[in-house]
ZAFIRO-48191 format. One record per atom (N, C-alpha, C): residue number from 1; atom name; z, y, x. Coordinates in Angstrom, 2 decimals. Atoms other than C-alpha are relative to their C-alpha. Example, Ala and Ser with C-alpha at 12.3 -4.5 7.8 and 13.67 -1.06 7.14 Angstrom:
% ZAFIRO-48191
num, atomo, w, v, u
1, N, 0.00, -1.19, 0.89
1, CA, 7.80, -4.50, 12.30
1, C, 0.00, 1.20, 0.90
2, N, -0.06, -1.19, -0.82
2, CA, 7.14, -1.06, 13.67
2, C, 0.73, 1.09, -0.77
***
This chain:
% ZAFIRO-48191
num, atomo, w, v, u
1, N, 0.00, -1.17, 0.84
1, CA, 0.00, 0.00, 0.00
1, C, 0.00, 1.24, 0.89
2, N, 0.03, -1.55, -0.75
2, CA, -0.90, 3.66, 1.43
2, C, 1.32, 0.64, -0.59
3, N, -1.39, -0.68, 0.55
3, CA, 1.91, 5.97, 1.55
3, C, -0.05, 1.24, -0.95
4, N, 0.22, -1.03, 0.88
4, CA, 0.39, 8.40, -0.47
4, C, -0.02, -0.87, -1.44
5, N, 0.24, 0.85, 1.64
5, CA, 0.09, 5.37, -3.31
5, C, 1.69, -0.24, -0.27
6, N, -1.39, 0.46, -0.29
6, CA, 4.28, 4.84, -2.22
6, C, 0.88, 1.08, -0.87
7, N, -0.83, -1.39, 0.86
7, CA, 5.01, 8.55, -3.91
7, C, -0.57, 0.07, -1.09
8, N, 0.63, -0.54, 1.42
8, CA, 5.08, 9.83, -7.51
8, C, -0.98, -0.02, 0.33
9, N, 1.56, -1.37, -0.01
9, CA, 1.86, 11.73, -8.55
9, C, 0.44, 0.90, -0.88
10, N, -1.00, -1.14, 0.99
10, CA, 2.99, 14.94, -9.72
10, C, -2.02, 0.48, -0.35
11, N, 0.97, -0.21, 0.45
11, CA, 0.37, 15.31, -12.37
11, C, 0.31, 1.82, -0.75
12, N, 0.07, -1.87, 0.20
12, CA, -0.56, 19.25, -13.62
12, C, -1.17, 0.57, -0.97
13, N, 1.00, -0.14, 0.30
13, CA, -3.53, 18.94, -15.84
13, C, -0.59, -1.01, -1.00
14, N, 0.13, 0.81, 0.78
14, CA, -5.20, 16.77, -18.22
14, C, 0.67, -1.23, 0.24
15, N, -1.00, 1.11, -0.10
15, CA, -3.02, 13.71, -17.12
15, C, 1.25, 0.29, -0.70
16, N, -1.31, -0.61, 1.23
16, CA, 0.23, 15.74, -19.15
16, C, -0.19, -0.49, -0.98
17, N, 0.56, -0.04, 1.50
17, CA, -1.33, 14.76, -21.93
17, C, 0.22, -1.80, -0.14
18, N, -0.10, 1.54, 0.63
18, CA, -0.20, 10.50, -22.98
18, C, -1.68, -0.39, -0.58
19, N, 0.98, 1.04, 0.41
19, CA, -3.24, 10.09, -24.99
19, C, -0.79, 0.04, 1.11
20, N, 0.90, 0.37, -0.87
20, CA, -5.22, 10.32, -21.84
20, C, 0.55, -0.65, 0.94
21, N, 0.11, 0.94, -1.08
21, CA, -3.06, 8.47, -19.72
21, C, 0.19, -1.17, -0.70
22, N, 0.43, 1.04, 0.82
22, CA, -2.97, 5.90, -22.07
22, C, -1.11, -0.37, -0.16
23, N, 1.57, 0.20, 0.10
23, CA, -6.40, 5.87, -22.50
23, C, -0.51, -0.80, 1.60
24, N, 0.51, -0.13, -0.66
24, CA, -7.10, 5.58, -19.13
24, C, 1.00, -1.43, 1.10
25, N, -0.53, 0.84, -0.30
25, CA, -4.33, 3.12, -17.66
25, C, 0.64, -1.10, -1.09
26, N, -0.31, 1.08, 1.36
26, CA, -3.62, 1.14, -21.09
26, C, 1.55, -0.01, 0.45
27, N, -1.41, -0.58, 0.49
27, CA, 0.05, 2.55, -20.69
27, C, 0.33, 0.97, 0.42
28, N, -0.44, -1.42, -0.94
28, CA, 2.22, 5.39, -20.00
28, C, 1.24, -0.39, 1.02
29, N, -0.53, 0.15, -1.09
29, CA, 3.77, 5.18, -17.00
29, C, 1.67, 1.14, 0.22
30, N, -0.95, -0.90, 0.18
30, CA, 7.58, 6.64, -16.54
30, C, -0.40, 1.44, 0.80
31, N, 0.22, -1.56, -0.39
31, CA, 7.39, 10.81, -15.80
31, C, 1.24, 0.46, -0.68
32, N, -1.44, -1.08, 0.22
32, CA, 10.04, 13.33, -15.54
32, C, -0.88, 1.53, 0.25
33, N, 0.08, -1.06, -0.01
33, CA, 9.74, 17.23, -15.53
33, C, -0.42, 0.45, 1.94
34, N, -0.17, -0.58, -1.64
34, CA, 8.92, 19.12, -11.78
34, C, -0.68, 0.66, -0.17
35, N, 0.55, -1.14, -0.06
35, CA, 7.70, 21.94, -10.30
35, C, -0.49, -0.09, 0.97
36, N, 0.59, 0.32, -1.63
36, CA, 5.36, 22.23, -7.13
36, C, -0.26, 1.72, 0.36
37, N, -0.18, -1.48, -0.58
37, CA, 6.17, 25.56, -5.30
37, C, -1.24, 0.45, 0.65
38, N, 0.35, -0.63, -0.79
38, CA, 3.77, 27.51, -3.87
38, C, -1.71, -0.41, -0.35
39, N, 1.47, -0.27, 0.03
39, CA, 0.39, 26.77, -5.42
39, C, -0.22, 0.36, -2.04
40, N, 0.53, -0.70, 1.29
40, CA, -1.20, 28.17, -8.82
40, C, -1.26, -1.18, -0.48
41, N, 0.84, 0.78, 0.80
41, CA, -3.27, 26.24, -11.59
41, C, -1.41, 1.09, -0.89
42, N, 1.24, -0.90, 0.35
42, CA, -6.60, 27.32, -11.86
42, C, -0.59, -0.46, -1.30
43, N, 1.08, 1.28, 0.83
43, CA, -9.21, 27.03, -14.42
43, C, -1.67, 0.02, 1.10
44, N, 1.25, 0.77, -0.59
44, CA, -12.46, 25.88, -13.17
44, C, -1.56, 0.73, -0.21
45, N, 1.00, -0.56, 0.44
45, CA, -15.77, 28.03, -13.05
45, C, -1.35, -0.82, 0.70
46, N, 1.04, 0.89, -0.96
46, CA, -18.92, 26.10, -12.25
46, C, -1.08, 1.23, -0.62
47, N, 1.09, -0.88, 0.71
47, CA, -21.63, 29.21, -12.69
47, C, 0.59, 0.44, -1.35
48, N, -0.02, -0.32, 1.26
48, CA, -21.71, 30.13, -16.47
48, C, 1.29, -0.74, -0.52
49, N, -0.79, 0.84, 0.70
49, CA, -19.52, 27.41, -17.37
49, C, 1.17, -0.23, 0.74
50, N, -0.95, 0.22, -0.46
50, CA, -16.19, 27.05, -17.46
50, C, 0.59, -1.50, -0.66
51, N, -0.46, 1.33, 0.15
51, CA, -14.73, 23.30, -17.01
51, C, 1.28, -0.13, -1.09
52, N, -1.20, 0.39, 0.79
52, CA, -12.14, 21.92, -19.53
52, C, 1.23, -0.33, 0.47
53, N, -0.92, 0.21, -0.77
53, CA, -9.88, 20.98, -16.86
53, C, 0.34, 0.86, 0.91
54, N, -0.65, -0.95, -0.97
54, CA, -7.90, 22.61, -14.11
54, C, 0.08, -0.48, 1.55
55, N, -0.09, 0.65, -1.32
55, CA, -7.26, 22.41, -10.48
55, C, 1.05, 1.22, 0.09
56, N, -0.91, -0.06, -0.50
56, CA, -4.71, 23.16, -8.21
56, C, -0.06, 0.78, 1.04
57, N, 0.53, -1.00, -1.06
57, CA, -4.71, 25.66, -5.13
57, C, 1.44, 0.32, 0.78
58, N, -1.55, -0.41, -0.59
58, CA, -2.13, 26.72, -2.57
58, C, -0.05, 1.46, -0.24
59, N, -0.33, -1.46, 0.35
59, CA, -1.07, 30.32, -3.67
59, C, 1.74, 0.10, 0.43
60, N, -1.56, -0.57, -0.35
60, CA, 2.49, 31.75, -1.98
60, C, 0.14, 0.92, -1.44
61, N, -0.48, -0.46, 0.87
61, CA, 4.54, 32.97, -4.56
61, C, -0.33, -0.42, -1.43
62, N, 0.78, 0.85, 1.17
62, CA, 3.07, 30.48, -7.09
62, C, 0.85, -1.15, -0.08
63, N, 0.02, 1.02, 0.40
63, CA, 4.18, 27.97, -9.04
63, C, -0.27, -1.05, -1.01
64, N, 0.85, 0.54, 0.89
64, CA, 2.81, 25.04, -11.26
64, C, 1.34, -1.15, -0.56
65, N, -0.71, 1.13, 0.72
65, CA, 5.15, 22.73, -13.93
65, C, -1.24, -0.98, -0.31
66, N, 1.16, 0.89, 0.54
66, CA, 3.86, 19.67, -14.47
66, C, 0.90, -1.48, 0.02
67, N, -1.21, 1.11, -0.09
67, CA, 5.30, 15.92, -14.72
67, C, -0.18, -1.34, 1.40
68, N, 0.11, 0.62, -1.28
68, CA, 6.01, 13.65, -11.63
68, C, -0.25, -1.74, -1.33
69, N, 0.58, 1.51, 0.81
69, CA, 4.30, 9.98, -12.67
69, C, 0.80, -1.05, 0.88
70, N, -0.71, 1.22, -0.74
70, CA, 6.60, 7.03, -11.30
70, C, -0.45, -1.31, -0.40
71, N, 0.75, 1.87, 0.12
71, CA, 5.61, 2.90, -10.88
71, C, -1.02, 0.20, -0.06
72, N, 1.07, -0.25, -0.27
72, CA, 2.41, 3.66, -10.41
72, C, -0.54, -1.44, 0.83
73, N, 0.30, 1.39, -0.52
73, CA, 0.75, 0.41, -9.10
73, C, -1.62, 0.53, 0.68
74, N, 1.08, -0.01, -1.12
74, CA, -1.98, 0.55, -6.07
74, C, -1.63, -0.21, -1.06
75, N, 1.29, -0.04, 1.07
75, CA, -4.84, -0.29, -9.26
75, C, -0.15, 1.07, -0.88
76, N, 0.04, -1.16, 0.61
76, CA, -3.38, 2.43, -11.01
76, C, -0.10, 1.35, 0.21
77, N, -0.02, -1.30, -0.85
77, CA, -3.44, 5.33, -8.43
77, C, -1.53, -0.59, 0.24
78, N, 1.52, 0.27, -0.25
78, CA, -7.39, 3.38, -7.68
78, C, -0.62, 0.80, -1.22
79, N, 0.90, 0.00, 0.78
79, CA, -8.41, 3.98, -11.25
79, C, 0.21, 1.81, -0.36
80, N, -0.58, -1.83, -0.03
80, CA, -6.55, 8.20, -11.17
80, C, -0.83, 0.24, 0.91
81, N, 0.57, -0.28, -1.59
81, CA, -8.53, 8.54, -7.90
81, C, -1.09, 0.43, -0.59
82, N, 1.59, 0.23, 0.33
82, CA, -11.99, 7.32, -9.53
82, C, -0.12, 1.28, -1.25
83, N, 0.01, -1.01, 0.87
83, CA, -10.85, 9.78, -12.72
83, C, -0.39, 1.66, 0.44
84, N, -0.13, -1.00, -0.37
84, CA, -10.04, 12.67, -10.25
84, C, -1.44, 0.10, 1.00
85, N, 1.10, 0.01, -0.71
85, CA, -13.57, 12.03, -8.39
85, C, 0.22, 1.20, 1.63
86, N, -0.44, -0.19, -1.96
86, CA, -14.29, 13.78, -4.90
86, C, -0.07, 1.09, -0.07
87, N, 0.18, -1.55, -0.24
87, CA, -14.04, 17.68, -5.76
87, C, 2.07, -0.09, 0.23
88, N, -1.83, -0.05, -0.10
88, CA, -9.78, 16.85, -5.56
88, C, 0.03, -0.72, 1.26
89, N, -1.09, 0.35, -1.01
89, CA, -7.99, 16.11, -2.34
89, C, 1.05, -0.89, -0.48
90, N, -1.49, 0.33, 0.03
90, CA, -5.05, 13.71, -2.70
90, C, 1.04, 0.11, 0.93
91, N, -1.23, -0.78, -0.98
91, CA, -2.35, 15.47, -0.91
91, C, 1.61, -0.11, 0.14
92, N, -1.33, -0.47, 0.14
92, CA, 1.20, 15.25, 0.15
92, C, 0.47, 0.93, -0.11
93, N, -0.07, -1.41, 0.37
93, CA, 3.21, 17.77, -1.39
93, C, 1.92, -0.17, -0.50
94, N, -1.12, -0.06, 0.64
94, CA, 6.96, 18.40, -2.10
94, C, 0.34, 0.57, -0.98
95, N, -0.14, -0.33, 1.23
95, CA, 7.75, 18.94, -5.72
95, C, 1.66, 0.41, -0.18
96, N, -1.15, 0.76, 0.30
96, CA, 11.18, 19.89, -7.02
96, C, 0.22, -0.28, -1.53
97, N, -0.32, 1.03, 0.91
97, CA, 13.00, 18.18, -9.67
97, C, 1.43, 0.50, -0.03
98, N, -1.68, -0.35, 0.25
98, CA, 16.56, 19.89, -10.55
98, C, 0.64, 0.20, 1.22
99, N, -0.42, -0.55, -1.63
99, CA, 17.24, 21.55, -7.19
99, C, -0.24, -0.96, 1.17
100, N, 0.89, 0.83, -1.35
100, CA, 15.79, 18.63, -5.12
100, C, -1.28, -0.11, -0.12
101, N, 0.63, 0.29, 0.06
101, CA, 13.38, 18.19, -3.38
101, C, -0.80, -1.36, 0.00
102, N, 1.05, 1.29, 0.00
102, CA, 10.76, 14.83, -3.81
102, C, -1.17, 0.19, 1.04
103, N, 1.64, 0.35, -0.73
103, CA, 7.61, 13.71, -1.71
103, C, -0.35, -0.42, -1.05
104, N, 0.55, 0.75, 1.29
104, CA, 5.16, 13.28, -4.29
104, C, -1.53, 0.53, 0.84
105, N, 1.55, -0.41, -0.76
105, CA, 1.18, 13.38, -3.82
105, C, -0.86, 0.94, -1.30
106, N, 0.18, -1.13, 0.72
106, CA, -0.64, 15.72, -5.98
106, C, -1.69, 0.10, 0.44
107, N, 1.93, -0.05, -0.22
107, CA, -5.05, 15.98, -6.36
107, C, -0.05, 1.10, -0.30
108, N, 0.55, -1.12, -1.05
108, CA, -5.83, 19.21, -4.34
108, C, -1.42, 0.48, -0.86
109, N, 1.61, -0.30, 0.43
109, CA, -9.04, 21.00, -5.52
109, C, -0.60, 0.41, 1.45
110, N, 0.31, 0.19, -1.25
110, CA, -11.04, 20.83, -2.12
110, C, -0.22, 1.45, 0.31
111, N, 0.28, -1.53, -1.05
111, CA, -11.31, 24.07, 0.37
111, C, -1.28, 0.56, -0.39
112, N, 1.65, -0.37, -0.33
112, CA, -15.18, 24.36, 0.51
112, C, -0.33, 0.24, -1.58
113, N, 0.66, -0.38, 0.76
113, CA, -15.08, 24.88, -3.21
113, C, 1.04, 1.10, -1.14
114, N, -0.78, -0.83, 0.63
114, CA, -12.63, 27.45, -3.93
114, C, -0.59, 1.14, -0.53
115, N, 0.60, -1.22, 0.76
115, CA, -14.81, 29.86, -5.24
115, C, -0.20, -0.26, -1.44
116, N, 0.00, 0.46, 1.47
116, CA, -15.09, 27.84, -8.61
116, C, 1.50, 0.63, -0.50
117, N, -1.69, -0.21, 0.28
117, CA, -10.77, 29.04, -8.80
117, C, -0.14, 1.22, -0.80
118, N, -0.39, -0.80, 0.58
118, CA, -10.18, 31.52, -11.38
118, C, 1.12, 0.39, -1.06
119, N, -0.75, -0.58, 1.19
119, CA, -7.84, 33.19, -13.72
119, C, 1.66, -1.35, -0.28
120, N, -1.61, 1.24, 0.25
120, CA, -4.71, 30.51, -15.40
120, C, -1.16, -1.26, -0.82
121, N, 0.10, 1.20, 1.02
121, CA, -5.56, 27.20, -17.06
121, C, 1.02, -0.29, -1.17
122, N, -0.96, 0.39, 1.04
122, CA, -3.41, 26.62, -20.20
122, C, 0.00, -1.31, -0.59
123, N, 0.12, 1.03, 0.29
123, CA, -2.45, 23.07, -21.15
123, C, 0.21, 0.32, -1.66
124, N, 0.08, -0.16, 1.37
124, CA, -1.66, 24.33, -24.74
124, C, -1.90, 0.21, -0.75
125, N, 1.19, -0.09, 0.30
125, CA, -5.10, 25.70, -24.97
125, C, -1.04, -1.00, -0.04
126, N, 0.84, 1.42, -0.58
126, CA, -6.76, 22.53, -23.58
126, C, 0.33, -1.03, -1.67
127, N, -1.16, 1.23, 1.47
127, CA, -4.54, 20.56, -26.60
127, C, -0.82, 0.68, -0.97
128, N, 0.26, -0.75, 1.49
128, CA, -6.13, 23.02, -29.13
128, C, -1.57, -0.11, 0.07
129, N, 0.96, -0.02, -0.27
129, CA, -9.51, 23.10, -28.06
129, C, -0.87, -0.78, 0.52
130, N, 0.61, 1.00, -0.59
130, CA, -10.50, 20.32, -26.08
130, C, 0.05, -1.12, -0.03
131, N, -0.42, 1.33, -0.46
131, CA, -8.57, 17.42, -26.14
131, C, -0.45, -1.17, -0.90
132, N, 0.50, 1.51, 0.59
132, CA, -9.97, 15.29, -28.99
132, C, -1.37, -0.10, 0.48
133, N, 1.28, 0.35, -0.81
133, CA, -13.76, 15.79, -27.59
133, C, 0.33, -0.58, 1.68
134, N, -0.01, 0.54, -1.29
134, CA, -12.44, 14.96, -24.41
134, C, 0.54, -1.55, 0.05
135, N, -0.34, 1.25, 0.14
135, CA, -10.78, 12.10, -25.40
135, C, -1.34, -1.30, -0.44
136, N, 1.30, 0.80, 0.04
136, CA, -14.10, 10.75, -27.42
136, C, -0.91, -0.33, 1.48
137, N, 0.85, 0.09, -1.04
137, CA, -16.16, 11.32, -23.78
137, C, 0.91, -0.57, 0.80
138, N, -0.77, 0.89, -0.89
138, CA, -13.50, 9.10, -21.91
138, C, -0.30, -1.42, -0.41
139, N, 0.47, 1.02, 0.77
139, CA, -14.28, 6.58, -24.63
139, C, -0.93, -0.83, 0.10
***
């Protein structure tokens, strides 16, 4: 097992959401509350269009809630990987969790394409707007 498959995954983005990790690992996996200091949750501009999902960025004086994913099994961090395709990094990253800190790993939005980074992502908004078409196109 890699040691990045050995830590949480502090998820921040359409993974919050049960019906998609359900969908996507045929259960939900235990998660608690955390926070990952020091980077900001983008939304996603590709040209004209802006993506349904979010990414992640290092920003000082930033920070992103989101939930740390525990038991995670080496097939199940394979099949998050193949979800999060190759514009995310999987990164070590210290999260905290009620005044401690955790090693957890966390999918990076890559360097060379930070110019897509703009403005906030809202997971409420995503829930209101997106999430049952997104759920059918996972389908």
């Amino acid at each position: 097992m890699k040691l990045l498959e050995m830590r949480p995954l502090f998820v921040y983005g359409t993974l919050l959401f049960p019906e998609i990790l359900r969908l996507l690992l045929g259960r939900l996996p235990g998660s608690s509350e955390a926070v990952l200091p020091g980077y900001h949750r983008f939304s996603i501009h590709d040209g004209a269009d802006i993506r349904p999902y979010p990414a992640v960025f290092p920003r000082p004086a930033s920070e992103v809630r989101g939930l740390l994913l525990h038991g995670l099994s080496p097939a199940e961090h394979a099949v998050l990987d193949a979800y999060e395709e190759e514009d995310y990094m999987k990164t070590a990253v210290s999260v905290l969790q009620d005044d401690q800190r955790i090693e957890a790993s966390v999918y990076v939005w890559r360097a060379d394409k930070r110019g897509q980074l703009r403005g906030v992502w809202s997971p409420e908004a995503f829930r209101a707007e997106h999430l049952e078409a997104y759920l059918r196109h996972l389908k």
